[in-house]
C-alpha positions as CSV (number, residue, x, y, z in Angstrom):
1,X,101.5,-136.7,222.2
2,X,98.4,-135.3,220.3
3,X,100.8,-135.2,217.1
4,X,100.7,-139.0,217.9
5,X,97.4,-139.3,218.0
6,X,96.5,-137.6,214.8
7,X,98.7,-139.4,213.0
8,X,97.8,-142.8,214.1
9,X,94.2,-141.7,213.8
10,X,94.4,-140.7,210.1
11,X,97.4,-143.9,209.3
12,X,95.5,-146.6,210.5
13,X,91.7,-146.5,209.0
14,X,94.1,-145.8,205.5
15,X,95.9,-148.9,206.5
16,X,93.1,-150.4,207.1
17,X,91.3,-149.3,203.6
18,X,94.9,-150.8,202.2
19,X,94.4,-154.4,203.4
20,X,90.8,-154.4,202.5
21,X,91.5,-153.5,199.0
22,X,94.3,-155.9,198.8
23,X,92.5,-158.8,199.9
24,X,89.8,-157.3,197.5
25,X,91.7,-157.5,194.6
26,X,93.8,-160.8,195.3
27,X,89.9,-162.8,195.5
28,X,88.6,-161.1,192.7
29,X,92.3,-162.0,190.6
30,X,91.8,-165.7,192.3
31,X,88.2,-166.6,191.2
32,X,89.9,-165.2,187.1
33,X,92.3,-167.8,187.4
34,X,89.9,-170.8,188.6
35,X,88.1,-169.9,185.2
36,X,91.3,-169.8,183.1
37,X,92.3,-173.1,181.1
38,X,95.8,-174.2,181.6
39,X,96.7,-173.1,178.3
40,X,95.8,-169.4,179.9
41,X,97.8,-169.5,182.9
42,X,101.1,-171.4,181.1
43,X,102.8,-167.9,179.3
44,X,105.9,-168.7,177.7
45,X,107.6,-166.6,180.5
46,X,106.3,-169.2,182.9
47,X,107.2,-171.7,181.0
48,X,110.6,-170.6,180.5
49,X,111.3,-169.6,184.5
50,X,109.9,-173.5,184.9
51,X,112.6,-174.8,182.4
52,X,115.4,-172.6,184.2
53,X,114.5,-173.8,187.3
54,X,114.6,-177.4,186.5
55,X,117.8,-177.1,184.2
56,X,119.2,-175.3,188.0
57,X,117.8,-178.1,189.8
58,X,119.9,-180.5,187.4
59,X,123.4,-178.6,187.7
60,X,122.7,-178.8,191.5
61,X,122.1,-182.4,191.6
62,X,124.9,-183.5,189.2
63,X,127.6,-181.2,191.4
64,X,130.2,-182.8,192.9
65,X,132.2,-181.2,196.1
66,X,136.2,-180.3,194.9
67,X,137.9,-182.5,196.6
68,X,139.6,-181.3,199.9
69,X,143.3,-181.3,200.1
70,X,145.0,-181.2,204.0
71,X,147.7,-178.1,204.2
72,X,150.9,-179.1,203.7
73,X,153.2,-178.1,206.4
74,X,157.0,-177.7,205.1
75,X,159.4,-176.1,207.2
């Protein structure tokens, strides 16, 4: 039990720390990208993930189901 205690007393203030630095970090990377221009934030990685996803969105929309065939029962 005092094994526990240590360890939950050292894990969760570095937790803690963790989340803070996190959240840190993700506002500070948020008010960067409300000063980018769109040009900025469009990298031609991005651009190209958007093109995949919309030429996948266009395969799934043009498929058509295989038509189903009932079993055929010859004895």
């Amino acid at each position: 039990m005092a094994w526990y205690k240590i360890l939950m007393g050292i894990f969760v203030p570095l937790l803690a720390i963790g989340w803070g630095a996190y959240w840190w970090n993700e506002r500070k990377l948020d008010k960067e990208e409300e000063n980018m221009t769109e040009e900025e934030k469009s990298t031609d990685t991005l651009k190209q993930s958007r093109s995949d996803v919309s030429d996948w969105a266009q395969q799934m929309a043009d498929f058509k189901k295989p038509e189903r065939k009932p079993p055929s029962y010859n004895d």
